[in-house]
Structure formats: C-alpha cells, structure tokens
N, C-alpha and C positions, 0 to 999 in steps of 0.2 A: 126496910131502910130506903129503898129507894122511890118511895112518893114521901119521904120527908125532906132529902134533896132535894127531889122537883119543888114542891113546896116554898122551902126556904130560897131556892133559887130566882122566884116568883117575886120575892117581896125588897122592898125598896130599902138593905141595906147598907152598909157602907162598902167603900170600894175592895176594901181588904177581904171581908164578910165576901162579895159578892164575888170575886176573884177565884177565893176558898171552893164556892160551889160550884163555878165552872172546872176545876181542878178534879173533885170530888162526882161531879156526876154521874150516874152510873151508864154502862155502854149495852145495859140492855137495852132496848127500844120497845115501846109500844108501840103497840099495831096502827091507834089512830094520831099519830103525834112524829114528827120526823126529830130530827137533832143535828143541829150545825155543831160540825164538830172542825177543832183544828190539832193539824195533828204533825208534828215533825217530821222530817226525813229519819230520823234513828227509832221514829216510833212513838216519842215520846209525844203525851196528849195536853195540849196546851189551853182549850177548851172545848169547853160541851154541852152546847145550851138548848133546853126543849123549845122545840119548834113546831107547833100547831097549825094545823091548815090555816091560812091565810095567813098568817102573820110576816113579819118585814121585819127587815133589821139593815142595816148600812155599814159598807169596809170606808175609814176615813182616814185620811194620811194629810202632812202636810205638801204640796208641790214644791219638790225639791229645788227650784229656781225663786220662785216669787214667794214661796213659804206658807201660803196662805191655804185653809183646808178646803178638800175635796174630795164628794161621795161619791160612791156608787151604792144603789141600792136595791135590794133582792127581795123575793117574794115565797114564800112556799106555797105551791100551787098543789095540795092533797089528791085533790080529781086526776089532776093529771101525771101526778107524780116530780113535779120540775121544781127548782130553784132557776127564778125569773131575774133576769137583772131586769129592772121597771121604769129605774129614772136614775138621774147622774144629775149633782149638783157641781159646779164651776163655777167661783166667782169672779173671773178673767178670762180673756184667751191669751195664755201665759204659754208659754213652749208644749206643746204634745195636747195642748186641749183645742175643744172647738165641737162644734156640732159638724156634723156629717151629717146631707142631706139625704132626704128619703131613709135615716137610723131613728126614728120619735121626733117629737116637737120641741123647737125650744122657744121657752118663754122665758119671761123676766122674774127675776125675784124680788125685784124691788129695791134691792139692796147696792144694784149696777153689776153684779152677778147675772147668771143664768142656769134653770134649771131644762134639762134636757128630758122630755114626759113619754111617756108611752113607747116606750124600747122594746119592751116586750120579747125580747131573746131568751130565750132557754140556755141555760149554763151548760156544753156538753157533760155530759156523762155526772151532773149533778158536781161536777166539783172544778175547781182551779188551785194552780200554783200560784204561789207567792216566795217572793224573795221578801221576806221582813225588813225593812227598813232600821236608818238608825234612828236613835231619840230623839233627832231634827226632824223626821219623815214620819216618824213616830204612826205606822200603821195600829188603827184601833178597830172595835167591830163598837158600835153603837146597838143595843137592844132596850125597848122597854124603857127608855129615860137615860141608863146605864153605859158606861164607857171600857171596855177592857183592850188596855194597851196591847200590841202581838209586842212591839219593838221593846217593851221592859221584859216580856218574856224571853225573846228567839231577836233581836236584831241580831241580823247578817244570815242568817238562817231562811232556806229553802221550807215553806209548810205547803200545806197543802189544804184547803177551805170546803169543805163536802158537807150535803145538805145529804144526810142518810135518812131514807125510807123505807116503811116496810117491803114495797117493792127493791126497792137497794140496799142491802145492807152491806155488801160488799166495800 
C-alpha cells in the first residue's frame, strides 16, 4: 500500500486529490528518501510528503502588513543528513524583512523584489516551529508545482515542520 501513496502523491492531481495523500501517507520511511512532515501540537499529522535527496520545496505565507507573498526555501541534503534553508524570496523591505549582511546574496528578481541566494544554514535539529497563520497569512508549503494550505488546516495552531531521515526518525 504504501508505494501506491508515494506514487499517486507524485502525480499532478487536483488540490483535493493531492491534499488526500498528504493526509494519507504513510509514516514508515525508507531508507533512501526523508519525509517533510507536519505535525500538530496534539499530534495530529497535517502532512507528509516524500522527500528525496536533493529535492526543495518552499514555506509561503502572505506578510502580514503589506500582504504580499513571501518564501523561504529548503533543501534536503541526503549526504549529509540536513534540511537546508537555501534562499528567501521578499518582494519588499516591508516591516521584519531585509537582507542581513554577510546571511547569502541578494539579488534582484526582476520583478522590484529580491531574492536572498546561497543561505546555506542548516535547520537545527531538522525541524522548526510554526504558529499557522490565519487565511490572510495563509501559510502554505509549495512542492513540485503544488500548493498545500497549513492555515485551511491548523490556523491559530502551533506545528511543527521536520524533515525526517533515516538517520532521524525521532
């Protein structure tokens, strides 16, 4: 059963569909493959999406002041065992943003935004907290083309975001 989740979790369908298998997937892990998983304070598993060495994926919310969205985004690094934040997208310096010098490069996106490149930090202990935002703030995780809302799940709600590997399963 569980490489036909993986499977259908893979494939490009609708939001409902794809919601389903993050819901559904299963919490065993293979050896060569991590799993971003999120998971509530009472436990409750919100999602769980296979994550393959090297792959990326982005936490996207909107800025609670100017509204407009803004990434961070992560990497799994299999060799080494880590969830990487790697770059941060900001299309402003809107209250709490900004590059910090000597933190990666920022360049232009073209768009009168900025993307902040080569961050390169390691997430301790493979995971963080999050306070889910509300439907305005509307925290998502982007994978693969894909969009899954946390704030239609868990707004106002404490999760918690962990990139589980064979070395961590904990």
């Amino acid at each position: 059963m569980s490489s036909s989740i993986h499977d259908v979790s893979r494939r490009a369908f609708g939001p409902a569909a794809f919601a389903l298998c993050l819901l559904l997937a299963p919490s065993a892990h293979a050896d060569d493959e991590g799993w971003l998983e999120v998971t509530a304070d009472n436990g409750r598993r919100i999602a769980s999406l296979p994550m393959p060495e090297g792959e990326a994926w982005c936490l996207e919310w909107n800025h609670s002041v100017a509204g407009f969205p803004v990434q961070d985004c992560y990497r799994y690094r299999h060799r080494e065992g880590l969830m990487v934040l790697e770059r941060s997208h900001q299309p402003d310096f809107a209250a709490g943003l900004g590059h910090v010098p000597g933190r990666g490069r920022q360049v232009s996106d073209g768009e009168g935004g900025y993307w902040i490149e080569e961050i390169d930090e390691p997430v301790p202990g493979n995971r963080y907290r999050l306070r889910v935002g509300s439907p305005e703030v509307n925290h998502r995780l982007l994978h693969e083309g894909r969009r899954l809302s946390l704030s239609d799940q868990a707004a106002g709600e404490r999760v918690t975001i962990h990139l589980r590997t064979s070395a961590s399963t904990s």
